[in-house]
OpenMM code with the backbone's topology and positions (N, CA, C; nanometers):
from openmm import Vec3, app, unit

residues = "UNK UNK UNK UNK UNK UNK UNK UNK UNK UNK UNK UNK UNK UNK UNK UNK UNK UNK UNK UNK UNK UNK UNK UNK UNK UNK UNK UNK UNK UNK UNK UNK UNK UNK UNK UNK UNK UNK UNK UNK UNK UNK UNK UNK UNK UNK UNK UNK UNK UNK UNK UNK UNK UNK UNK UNK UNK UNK UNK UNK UNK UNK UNK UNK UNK UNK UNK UNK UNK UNK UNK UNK UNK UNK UNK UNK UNK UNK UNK UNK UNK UNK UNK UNK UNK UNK UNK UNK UNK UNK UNK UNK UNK UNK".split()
positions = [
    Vec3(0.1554, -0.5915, -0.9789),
    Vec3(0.2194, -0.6963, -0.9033),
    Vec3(0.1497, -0.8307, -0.9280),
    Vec3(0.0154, -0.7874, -0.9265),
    Vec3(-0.0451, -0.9493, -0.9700),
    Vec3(-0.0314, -1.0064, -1.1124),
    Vec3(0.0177, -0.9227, -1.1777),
    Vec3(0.0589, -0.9749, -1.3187),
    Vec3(0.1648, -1.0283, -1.3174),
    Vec3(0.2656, -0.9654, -1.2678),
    Vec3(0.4038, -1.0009, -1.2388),
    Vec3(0.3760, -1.1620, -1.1383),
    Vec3(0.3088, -1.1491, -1.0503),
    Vec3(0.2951, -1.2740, -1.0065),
    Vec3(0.2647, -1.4002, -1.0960),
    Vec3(0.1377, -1.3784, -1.1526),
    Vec3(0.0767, -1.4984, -1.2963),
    Vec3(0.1834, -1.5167, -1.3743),
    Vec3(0.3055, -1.4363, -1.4042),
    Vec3(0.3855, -1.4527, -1.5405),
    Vec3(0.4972, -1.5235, -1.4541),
    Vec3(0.5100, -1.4682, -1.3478),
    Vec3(0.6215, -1.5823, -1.2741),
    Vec3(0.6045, -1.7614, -1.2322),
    Vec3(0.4579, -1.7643, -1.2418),
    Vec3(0.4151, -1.8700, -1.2100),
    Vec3(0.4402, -1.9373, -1.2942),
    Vec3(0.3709, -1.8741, -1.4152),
    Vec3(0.4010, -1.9297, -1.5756),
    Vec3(0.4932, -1.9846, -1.6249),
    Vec3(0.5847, -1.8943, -1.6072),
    Vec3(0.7480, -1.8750, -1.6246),
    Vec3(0.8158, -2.0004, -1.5918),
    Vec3(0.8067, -2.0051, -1.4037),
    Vec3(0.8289, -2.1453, -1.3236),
    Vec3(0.7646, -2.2703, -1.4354),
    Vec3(0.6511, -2.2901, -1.4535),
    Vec3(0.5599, -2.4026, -1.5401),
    Vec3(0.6461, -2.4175, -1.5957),
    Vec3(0.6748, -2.3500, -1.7274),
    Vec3(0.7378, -2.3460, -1.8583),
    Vec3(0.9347, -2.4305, -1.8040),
    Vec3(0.9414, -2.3448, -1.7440),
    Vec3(1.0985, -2.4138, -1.6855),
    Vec3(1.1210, -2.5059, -1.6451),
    Vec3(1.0172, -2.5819, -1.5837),
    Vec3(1.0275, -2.7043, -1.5332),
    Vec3(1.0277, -2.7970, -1.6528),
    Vec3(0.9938, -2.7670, -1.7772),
    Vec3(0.9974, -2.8621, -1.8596),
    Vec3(1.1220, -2.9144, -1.9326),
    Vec3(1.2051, -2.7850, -1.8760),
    Vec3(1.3573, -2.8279, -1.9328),
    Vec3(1.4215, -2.8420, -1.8089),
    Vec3(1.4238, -2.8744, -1.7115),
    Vec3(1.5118, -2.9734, -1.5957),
    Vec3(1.5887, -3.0421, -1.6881),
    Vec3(1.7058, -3.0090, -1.6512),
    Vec3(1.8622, -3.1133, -1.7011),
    Vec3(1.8929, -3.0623, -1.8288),
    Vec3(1.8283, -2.9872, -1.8672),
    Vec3(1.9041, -2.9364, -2.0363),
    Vec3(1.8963, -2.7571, -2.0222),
    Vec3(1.9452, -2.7244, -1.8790),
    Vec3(2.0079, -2.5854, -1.8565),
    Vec3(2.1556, -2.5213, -1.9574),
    Vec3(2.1669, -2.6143, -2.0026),
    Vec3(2.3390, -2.5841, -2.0517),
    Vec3(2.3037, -2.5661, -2.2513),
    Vec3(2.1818, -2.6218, -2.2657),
    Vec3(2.1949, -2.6144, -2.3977),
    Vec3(2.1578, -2.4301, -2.4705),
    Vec3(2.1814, -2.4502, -2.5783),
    Vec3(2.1771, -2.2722, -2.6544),
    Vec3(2.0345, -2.2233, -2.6217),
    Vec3(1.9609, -2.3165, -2.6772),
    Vec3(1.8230, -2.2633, -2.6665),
    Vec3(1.7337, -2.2338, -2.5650),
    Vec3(1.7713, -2.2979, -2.4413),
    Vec3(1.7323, -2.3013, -2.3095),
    Vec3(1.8010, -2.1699, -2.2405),
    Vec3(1.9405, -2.1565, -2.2611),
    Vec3(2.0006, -2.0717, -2.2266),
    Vec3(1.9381, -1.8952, -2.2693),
    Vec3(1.8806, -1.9392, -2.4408),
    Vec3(1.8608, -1.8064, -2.4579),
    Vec3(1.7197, -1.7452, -2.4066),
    Vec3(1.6793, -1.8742, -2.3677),
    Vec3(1.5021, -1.8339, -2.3276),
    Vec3(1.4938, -1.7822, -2.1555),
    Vec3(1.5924, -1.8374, -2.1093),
    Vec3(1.6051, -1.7813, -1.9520),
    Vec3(1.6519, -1.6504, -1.9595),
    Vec3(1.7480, -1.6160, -2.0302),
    Vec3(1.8385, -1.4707, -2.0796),
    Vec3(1.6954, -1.3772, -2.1288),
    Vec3(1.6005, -1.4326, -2.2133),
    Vec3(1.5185, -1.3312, -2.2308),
    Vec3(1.3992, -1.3209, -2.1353),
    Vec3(1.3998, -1.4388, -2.0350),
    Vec3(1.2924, -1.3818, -1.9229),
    Vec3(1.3497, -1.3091, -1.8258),
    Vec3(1.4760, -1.2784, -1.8319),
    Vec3(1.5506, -1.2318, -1.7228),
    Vec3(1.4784, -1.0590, -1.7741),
    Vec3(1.5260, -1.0771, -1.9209),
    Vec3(1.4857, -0.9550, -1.9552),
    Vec3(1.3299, -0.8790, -1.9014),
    Vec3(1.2067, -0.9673, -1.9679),
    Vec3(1.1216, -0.9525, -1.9131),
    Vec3(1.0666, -0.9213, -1.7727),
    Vec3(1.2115, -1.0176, -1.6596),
    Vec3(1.1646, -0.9761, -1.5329),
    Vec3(1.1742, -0.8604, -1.5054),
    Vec3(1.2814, -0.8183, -1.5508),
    Vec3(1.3284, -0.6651, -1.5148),
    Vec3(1.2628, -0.5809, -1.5417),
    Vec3(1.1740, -0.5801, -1.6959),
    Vec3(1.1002, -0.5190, -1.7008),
    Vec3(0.9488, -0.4618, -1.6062),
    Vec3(0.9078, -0.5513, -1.5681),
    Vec3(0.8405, -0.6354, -1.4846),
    Vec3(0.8754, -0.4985, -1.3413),
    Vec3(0.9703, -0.5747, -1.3092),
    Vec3(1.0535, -0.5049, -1.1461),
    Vec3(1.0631, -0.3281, -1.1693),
    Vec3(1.0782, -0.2619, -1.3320),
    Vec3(1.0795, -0.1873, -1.3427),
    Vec3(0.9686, -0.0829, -1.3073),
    Vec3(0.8469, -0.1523, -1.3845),
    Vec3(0.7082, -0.1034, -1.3528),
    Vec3(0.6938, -0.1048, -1.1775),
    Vec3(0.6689, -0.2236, -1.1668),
    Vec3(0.6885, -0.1796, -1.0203),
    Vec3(0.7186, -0.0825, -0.8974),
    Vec3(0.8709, -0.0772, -0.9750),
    Vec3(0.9436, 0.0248, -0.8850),
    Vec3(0.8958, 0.1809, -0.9048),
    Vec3(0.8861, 0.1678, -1.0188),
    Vec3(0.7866, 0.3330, -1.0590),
    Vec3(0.6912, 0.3408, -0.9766),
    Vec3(0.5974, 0.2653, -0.9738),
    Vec3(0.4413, 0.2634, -0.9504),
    Vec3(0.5067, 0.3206, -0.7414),
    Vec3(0.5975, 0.2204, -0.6610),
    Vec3(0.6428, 0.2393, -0.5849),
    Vec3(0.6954, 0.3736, -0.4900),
    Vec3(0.7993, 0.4290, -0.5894),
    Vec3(0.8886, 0.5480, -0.6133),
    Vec3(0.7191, 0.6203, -0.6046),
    Vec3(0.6148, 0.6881, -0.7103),
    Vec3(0.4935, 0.7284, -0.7241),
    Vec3(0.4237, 0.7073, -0.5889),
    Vec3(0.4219, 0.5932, -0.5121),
    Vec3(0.3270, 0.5851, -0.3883),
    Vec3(0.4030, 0.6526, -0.2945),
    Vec3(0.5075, 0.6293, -0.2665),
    Vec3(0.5707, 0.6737, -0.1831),
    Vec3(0.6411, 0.8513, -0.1823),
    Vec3(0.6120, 0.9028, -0.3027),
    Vec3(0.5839, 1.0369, -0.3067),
    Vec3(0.4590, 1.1200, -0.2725),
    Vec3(0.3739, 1.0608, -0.3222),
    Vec3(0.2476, 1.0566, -0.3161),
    Vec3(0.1456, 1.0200, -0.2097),
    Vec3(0.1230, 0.9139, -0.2196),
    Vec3(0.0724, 0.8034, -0.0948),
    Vec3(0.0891, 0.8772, 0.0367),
    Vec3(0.2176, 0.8429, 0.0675),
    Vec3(0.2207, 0.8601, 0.1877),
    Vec3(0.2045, 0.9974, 0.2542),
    Vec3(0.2191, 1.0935, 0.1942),
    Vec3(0.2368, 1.2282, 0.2382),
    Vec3(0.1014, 1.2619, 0.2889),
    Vec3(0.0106, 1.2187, 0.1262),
    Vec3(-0.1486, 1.2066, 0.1388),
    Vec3(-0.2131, 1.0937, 0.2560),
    Vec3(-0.1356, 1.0200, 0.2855),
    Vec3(-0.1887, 0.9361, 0.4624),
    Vec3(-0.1768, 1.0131, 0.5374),
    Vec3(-0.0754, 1.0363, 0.5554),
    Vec3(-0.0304, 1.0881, 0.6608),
    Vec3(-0.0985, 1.2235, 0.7195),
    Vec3(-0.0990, 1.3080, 0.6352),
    Vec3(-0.1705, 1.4036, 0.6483),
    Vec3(-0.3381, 1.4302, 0.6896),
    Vec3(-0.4297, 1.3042, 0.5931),
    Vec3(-0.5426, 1.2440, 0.5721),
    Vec3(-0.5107, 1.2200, 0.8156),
    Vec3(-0.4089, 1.1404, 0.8322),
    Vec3(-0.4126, 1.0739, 0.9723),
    Vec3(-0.3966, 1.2125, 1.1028),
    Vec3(-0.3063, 1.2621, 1.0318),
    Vec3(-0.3205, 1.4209, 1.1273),
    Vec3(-0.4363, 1.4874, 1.1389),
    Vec3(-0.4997, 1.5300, 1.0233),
    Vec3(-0.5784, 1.5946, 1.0184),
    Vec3(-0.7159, 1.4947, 1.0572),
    Vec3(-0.7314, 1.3958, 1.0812),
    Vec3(-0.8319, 1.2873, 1.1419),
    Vec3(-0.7962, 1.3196, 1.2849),
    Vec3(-0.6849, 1.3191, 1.3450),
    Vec3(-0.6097, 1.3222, 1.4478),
    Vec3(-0.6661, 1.5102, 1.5564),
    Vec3(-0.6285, 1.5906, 1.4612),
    Vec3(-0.6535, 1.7068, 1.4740),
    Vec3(-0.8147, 1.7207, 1.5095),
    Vec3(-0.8903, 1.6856, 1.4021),
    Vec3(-1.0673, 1.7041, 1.4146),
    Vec3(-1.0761, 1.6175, 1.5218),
    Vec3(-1.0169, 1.4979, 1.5546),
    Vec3(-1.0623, 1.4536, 1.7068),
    Vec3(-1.0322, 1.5274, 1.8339),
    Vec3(-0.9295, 1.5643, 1.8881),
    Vec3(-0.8954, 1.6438, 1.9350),
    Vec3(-0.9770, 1.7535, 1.9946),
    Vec3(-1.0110, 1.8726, 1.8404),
    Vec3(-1.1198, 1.9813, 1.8578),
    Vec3(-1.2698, 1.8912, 1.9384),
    Vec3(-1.3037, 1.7930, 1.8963),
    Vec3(-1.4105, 1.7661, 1.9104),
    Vec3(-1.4152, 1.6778, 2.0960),
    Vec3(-1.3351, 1.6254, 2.0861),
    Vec3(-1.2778, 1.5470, 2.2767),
    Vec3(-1.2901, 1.7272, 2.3102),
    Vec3(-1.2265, 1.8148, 2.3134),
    Vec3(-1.2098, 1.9570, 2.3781),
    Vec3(-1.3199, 2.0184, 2.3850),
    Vec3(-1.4338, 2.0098, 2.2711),
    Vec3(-1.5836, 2.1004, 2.3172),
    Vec3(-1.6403, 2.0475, 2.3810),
    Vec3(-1.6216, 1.8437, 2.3308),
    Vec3(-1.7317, 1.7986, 2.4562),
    Vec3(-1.7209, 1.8074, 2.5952),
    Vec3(-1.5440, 1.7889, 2.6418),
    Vec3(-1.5062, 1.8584, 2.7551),
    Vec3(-1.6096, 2.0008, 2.8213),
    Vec3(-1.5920, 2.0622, 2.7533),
    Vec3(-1.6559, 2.1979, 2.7804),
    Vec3(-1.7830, 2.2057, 2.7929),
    Vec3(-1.8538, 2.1411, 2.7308),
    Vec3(-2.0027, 2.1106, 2.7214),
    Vec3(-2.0202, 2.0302, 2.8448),
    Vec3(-1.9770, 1.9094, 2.9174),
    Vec3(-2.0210, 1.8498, 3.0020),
    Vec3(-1.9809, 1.9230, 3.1119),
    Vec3(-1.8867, 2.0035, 3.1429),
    Vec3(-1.8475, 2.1095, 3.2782),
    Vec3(-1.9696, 2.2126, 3.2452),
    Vec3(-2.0175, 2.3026, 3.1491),
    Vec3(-2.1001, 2.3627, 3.1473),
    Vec3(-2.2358, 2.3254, 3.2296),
    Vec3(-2.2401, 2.1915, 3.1655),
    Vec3(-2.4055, 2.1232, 3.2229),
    Vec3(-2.3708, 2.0751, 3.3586),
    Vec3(-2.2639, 2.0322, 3.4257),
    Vec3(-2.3243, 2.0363, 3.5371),
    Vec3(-2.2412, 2.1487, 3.6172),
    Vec3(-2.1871, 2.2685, 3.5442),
    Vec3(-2.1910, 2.3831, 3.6152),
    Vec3(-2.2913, 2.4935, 3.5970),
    Vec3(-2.4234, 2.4893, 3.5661),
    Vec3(-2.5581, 2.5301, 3.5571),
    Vec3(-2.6597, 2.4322, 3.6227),
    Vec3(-2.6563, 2.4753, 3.6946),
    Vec3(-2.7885, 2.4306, 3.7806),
    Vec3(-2.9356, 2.4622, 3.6917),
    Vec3(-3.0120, 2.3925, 3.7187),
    Vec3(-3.1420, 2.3147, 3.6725),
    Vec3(-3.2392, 2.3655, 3.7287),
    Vec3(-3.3289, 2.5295, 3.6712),
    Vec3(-3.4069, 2.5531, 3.7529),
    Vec3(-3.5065, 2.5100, 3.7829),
    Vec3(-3.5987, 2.4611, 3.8799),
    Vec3(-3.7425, 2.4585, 3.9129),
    Vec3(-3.8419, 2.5179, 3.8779),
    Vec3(-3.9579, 2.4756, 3.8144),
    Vec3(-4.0759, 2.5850, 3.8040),
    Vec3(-4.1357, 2.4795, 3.9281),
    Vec3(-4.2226, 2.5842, 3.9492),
    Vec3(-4.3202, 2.5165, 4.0676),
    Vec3(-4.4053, 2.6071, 4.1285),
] * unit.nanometer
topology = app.Topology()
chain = topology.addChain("A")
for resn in residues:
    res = topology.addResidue(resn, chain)
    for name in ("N", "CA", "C"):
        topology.addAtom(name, app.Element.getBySymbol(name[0]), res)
């Protein structure tokens, strides 16, 4: 994406130098082939995308349950542990 960003920037630069001569052949054919390029561009992207979102997310999500889960177990023993201690009384030596 950050490539795609720098080449759009570029892109913009470069275009601004033909303001008002949109209509001629050569201008025409150089926008026609960045169009191409963008797509290409949008293509990668969308893969990389399509890939996270098969991927990625299943692996969050799961990664967040199972974070979710080990907290849980662990809130529940300490529960148990602090009723223990002060349901045992504290003997005296003396």
């Amino acid at each position: 994406m950050i490539a795609f960003q720098r080449d759009l920037k570029y892109w913009a630069s470069c275009l601004g130098e033909f303001e008002g001569q949109f209509r001629f052949p050569g201008v025409v054919r150089y926008v026609h082939d960045l169009s191409i390029e963008i797509g290409e561009h949008i293509q990668v992207i969308t893969s990389a995308l399509v890939q996270f979102v098969q991927v990625g997310v299943p692996a969050i999500k799961f990664s967040q349950k199972h974070g979710t889960s080990n907290l849980l177990h662990l809130s529940t023993i300490a529960t148990f542990f602090r009723f223990v201690s002060y349901a045992v009384p504290i003997s005296e030596s003396g």
